[in-house]
C-alpha positions as a LaTeX table, in Angstrom:
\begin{tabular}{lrrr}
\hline
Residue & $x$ (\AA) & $y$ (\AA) & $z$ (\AA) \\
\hline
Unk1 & $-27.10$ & $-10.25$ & $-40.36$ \\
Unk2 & $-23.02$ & $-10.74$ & $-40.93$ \\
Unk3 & $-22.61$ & $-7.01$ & $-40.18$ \\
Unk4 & $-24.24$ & $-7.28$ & $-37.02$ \\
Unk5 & $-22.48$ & $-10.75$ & $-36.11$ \\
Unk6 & $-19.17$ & $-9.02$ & $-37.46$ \\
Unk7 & $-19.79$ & $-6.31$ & $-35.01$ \\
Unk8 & $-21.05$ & $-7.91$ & $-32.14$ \\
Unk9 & $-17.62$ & $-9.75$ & $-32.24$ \\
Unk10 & $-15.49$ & $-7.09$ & $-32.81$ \\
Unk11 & $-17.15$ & $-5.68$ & $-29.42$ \\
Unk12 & $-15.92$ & $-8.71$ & $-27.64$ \\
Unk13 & $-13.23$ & $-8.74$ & $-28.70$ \\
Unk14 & $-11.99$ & $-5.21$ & $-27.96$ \\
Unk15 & $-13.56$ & $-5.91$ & $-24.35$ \\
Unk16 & $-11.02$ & $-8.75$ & $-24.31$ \\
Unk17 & $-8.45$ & $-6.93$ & $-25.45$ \\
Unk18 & $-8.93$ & $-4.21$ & $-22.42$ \\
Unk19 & $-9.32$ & $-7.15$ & $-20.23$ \\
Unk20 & $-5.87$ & $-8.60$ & $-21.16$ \\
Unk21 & $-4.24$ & $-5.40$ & $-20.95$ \\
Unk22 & $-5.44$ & $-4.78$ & $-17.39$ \\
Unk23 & $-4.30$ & $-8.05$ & $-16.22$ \\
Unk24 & $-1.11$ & $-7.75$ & $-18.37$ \\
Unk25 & $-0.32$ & $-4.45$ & $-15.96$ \\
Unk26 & $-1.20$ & $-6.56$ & $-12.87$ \\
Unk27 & 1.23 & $-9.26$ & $-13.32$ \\
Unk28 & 3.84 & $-7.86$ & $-15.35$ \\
Unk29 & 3.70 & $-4.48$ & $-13.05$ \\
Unk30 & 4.91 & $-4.40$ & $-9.57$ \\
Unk31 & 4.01 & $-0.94$ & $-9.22$ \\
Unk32 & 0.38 & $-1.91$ & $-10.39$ \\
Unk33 & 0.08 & $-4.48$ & $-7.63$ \\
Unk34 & 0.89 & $-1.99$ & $-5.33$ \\
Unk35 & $-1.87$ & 0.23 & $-6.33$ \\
Unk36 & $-4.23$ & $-2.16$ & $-6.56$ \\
Unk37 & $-3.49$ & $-3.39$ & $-2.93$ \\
Unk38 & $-3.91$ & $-0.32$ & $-1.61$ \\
Unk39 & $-7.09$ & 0.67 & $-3.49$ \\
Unk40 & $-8.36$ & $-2.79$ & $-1.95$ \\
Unk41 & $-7.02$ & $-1.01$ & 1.62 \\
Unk42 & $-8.86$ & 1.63 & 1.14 \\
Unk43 & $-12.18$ & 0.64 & $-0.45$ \\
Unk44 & $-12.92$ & $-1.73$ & 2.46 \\
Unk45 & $-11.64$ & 1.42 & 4.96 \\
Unk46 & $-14.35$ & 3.30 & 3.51 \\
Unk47 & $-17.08$ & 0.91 & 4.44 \\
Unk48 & $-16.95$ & 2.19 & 8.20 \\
Unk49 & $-17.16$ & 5.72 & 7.52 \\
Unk50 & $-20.16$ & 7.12 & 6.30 \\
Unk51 & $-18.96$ & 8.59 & 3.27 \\
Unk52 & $-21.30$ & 10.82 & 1.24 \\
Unk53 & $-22.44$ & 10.09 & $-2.15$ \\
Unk54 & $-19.76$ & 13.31 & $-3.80$ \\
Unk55 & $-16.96$ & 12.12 & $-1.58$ \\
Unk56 & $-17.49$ & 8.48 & $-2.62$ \\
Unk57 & $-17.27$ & 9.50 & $-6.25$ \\
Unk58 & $-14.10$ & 11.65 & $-5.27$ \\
Unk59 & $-12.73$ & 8.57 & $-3.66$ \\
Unk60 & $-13.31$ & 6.38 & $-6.88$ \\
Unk61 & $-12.35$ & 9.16 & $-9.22$ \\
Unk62 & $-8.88$ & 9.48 & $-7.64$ \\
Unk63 & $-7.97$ & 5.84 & $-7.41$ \\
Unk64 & $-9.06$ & 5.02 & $-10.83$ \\
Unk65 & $-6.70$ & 7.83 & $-12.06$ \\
Unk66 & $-3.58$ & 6.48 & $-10.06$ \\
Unk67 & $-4.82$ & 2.81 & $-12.00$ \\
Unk68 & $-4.99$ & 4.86 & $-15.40$ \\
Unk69 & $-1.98$ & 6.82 & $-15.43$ \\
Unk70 & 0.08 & 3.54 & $-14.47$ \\
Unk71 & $-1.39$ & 2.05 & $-17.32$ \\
Unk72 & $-0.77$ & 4.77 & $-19.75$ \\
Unk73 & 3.03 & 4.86 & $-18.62$ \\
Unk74 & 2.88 & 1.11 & $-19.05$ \\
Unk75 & 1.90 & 1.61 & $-22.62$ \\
Unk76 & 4.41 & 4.51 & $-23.34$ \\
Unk77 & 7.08 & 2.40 & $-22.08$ \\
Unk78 & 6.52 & $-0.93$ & $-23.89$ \\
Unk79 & 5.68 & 1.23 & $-27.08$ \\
Unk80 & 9.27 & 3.02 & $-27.16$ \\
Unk81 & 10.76 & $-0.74$ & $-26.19$ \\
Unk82 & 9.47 & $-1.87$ & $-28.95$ \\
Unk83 & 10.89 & 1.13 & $-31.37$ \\
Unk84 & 14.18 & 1.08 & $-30.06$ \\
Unk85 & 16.60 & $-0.45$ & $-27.49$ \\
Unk86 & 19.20 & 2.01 & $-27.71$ \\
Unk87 & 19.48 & 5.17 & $-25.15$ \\
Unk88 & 17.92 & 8.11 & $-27.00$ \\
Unk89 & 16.89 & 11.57 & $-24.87$ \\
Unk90 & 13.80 & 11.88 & $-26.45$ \\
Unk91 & 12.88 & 8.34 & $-24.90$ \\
Unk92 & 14.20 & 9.10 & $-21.75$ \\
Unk93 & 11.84 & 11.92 & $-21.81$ \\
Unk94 & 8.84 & 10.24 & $-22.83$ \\
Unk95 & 9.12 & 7.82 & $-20.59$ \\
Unk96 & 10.34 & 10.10 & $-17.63$ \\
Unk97 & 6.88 & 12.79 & $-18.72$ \\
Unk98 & 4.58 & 9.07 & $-18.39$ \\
Unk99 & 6.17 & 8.52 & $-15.20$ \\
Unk100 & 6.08 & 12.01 & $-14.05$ \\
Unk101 & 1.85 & 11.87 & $-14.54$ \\
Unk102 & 1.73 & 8.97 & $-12.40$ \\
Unk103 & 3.72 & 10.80 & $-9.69$ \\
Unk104 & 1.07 & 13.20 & $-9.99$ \\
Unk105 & $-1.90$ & 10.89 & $-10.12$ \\
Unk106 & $-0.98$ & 9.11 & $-6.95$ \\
Unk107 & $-0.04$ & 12.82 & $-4.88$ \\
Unk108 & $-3.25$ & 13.84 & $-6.12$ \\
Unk109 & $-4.93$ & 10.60 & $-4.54$ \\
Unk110 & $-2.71$ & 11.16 & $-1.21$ \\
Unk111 & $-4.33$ & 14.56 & $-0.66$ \\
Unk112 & $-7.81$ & 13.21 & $-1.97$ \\
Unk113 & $-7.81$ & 10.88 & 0.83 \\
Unk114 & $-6.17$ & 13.25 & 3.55 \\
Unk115 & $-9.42$ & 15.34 & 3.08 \\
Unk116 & $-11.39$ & 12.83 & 2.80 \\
Unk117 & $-10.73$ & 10.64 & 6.18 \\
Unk118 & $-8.87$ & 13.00 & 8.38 \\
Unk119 & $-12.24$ & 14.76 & 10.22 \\
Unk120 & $-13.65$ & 10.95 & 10.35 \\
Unk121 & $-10.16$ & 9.21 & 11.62 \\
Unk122 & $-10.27$ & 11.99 & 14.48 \\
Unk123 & $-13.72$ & 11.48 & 15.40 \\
Unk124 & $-13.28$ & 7.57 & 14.79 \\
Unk125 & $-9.90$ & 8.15 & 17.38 \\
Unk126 & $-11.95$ & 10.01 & 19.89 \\
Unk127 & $-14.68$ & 7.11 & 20.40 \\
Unk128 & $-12.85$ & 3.82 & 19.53 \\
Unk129 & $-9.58$ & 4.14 & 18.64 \\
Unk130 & $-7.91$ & 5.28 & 21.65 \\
Unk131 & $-10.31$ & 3.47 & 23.71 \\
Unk132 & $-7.26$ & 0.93 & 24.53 \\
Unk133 & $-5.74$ & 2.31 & 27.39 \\
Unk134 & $-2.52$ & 4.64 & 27.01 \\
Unk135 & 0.87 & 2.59 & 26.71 \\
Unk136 & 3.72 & 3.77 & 29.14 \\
Unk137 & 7.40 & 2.95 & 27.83 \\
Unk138 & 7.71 & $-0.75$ & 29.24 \\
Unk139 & 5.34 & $-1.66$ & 27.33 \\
Unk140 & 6.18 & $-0.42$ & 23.96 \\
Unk141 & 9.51 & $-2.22$ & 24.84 \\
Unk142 & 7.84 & $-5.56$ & 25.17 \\
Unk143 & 6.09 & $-5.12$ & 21.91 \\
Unk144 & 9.33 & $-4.61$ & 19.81 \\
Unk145 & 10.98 & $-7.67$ & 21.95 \\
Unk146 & 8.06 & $-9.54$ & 20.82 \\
Unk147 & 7.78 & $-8.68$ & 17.24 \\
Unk148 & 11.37 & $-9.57$ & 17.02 \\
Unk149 & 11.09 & $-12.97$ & 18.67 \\
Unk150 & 8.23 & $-13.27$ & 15.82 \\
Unk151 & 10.14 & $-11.96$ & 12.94 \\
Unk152 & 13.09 & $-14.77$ & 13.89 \\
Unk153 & 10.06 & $-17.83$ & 14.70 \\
Unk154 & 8.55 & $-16.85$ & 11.42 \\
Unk155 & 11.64 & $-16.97$ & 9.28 \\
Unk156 & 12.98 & $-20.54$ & 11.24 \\
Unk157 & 9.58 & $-21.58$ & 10.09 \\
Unk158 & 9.42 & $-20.48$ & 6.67 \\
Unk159 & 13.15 & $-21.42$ & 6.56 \\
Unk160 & 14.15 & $-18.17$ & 4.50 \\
Unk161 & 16.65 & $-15.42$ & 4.92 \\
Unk162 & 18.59 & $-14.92$ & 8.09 \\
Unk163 & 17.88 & $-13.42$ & 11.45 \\
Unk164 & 18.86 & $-10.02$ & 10.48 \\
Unk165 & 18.57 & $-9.93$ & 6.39 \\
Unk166 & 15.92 & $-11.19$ & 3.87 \\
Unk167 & 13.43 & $-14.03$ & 3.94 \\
Unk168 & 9.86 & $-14.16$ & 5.08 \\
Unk169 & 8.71 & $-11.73$ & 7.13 \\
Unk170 & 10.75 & $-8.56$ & 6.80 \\
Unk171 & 11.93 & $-8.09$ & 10.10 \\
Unk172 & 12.84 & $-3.99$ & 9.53 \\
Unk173 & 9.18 & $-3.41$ & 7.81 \\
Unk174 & 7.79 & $-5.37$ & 11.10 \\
Unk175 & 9.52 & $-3.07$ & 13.35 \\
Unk176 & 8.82 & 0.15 & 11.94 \\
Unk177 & 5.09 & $-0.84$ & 11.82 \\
Unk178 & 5.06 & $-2.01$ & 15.28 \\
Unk179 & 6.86 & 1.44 & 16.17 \\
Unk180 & 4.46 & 3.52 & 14.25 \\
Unk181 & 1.36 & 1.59 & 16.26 \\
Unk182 & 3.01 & 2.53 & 19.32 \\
Unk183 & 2.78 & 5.61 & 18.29 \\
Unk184 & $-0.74$ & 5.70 & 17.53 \\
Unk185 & $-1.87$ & 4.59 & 20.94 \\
Unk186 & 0.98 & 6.99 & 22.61 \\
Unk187 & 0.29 & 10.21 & 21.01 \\
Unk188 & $-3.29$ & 9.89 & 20.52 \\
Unk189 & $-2.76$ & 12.47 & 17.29 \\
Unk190 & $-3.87$ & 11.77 & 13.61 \\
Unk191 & $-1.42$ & 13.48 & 12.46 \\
Unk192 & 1.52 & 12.22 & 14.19 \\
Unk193 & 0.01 & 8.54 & 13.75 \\
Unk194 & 0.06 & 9.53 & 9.91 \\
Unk195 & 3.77 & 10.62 & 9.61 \\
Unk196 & 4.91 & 7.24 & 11.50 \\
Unk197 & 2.88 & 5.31 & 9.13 \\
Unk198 & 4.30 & 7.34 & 6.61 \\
Unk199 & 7.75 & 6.49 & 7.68 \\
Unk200 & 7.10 & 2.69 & 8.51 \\
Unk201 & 5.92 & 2.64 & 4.47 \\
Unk202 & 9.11 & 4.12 & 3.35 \\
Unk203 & 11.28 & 1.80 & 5.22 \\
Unk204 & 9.41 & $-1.35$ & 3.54 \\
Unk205 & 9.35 & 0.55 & 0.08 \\
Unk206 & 13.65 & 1.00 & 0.98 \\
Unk207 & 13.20 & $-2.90$ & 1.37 \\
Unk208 & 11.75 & $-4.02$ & $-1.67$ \\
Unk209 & 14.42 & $-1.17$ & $-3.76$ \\
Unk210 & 17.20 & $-2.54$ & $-2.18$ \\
Unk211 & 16.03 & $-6.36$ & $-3.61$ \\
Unk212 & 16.20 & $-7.28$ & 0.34 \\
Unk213 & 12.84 & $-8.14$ & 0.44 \\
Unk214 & 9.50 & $-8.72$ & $-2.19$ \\
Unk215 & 6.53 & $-7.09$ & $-1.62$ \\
Unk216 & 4.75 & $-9.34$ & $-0.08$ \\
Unk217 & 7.56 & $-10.33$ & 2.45 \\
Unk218 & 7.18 & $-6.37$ & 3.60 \\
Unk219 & 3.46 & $-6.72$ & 3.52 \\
Unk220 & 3.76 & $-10.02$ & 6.05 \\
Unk221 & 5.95 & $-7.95$ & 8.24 \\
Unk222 & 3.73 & $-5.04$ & 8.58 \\
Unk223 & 0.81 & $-6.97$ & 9.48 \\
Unk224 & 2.95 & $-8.99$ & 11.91 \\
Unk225 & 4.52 & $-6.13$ & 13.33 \\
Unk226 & 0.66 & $-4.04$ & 13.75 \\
Unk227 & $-0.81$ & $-7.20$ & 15.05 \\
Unk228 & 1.52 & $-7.67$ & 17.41 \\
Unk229 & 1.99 & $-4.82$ & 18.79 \\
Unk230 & $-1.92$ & $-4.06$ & 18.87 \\
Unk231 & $-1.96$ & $-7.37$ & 20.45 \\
Unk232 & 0.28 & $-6.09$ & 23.75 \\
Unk233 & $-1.35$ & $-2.66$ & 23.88 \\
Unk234 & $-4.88$ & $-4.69$ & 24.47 \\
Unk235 & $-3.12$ & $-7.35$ & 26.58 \\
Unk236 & $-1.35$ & $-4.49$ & 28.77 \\
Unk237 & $-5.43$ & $-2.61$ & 29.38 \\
Unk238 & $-6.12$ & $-5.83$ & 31.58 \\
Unk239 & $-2.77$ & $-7.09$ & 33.07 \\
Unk240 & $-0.80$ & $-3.79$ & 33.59 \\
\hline
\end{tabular}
């Protein structure tokens, strides 16, 4: 009977251990937050497409490796912390190899999902999507004026940063997202709507690496600046 107590506790307890590393990652990880948010993105995404029961799995599979990987590098790099804090190569390359497989986990999840959605985003942008009528250039003017009369009421409100630097809502990451929707209803091509988005995420990733912004200041702004901007394009099917 104390061999099966003893074990029943050591089971719990190494299920508490795992828990405690995963939320360790979470807060102590930026990078891990990211991933997380986006999985979050992507998993609620996939509940209007009628994914198949193999491409589901796909979906899962790839994700969970991104989480993994970053997890793995977490350990590798806390591990060689702990054995020394001087520079040594062979550190820099074990920790530069952990990195290197999350690089590689995430690209891997990128093309995953490219194959995944593209067919169902172009079908989705045939029937719905670009069911908001086609902006002309005026309008696409008066979105950016009015994301930029937002970013400025928002940060008066929130009282943080300036006009034109810092605070909450990133006013470059609000732009660039408002630009990229633009886009979207403009071109009317998946794969030009991609490669704005694309763009609009490396300007808010420039953000947070440049200590201008945190993450979820760039987050605000690209929901402010899409919102907005969807906002005028629906306004602009009735009034212009």
């Amino acid at each position: 009977m104390k061999e099966k107590k003893k074990t029943r506790q050591s089971i719990i307890s190494a299920f508490n251990a795992a828990i405690e590393g995963i939320l360790y990652t979470f807060k102590a990880e930026r990078n891990m937050k990211i991933h997380y948010f986006v999985a979050v993105v992507v998993f609620t995404l996939s509940l209007f497409f009628n994914l198949s029961r193999i491409e589901m799995i796909l979906l899962v599979f790839a994700i969970s490796l991104v989480v993994i990987s970053e997890m793995f590098n977490t350990a590798v790099e806390k591990t060689i912390d702990m054995i020394t804090e001087e520079y040594n190569i062979l550190a820099k390359i074990a920790k530069d190899v952990a990195a290197g497989g999350v690089l590689i986990a995430t690209l891997n999840s990128i093309v995953v999902g490219y194959l995944l959605f593209y067919d169902k985003l172009t079908k989705l942008s045939d029937s719905l999507l670009y069911t908001i009528r086609q902006s002309q250039i005026h309008v696409t003017l008066i979105c950016i004026v009015l994301v930029l009369i937002a970013v400025v009421v928002v940060k008066s409100v929130t009282a943080t940063g300036t006009p034109l630097k810092g605070g909450m809502p990133s006013g470059h990451t609000a732009l660039a997202f408002a630009m990229a929707t633009a886009i979207t209803f403009m071109m009317e091509r998946v794969v030009t709507s991609t490669l704005a988005y694309l763009m609009a995420i490396l300007i808010a990733q420039s953000r947070i690496e440049g200590k201008i912004h945190t993450f979820w200041e760039t987050v605000a702004g690209a929901l402010l600046g899409t919102l907005v901007c969807i906002l005028v394009f629906q306004m602009s099917r009735f009034y212009i």
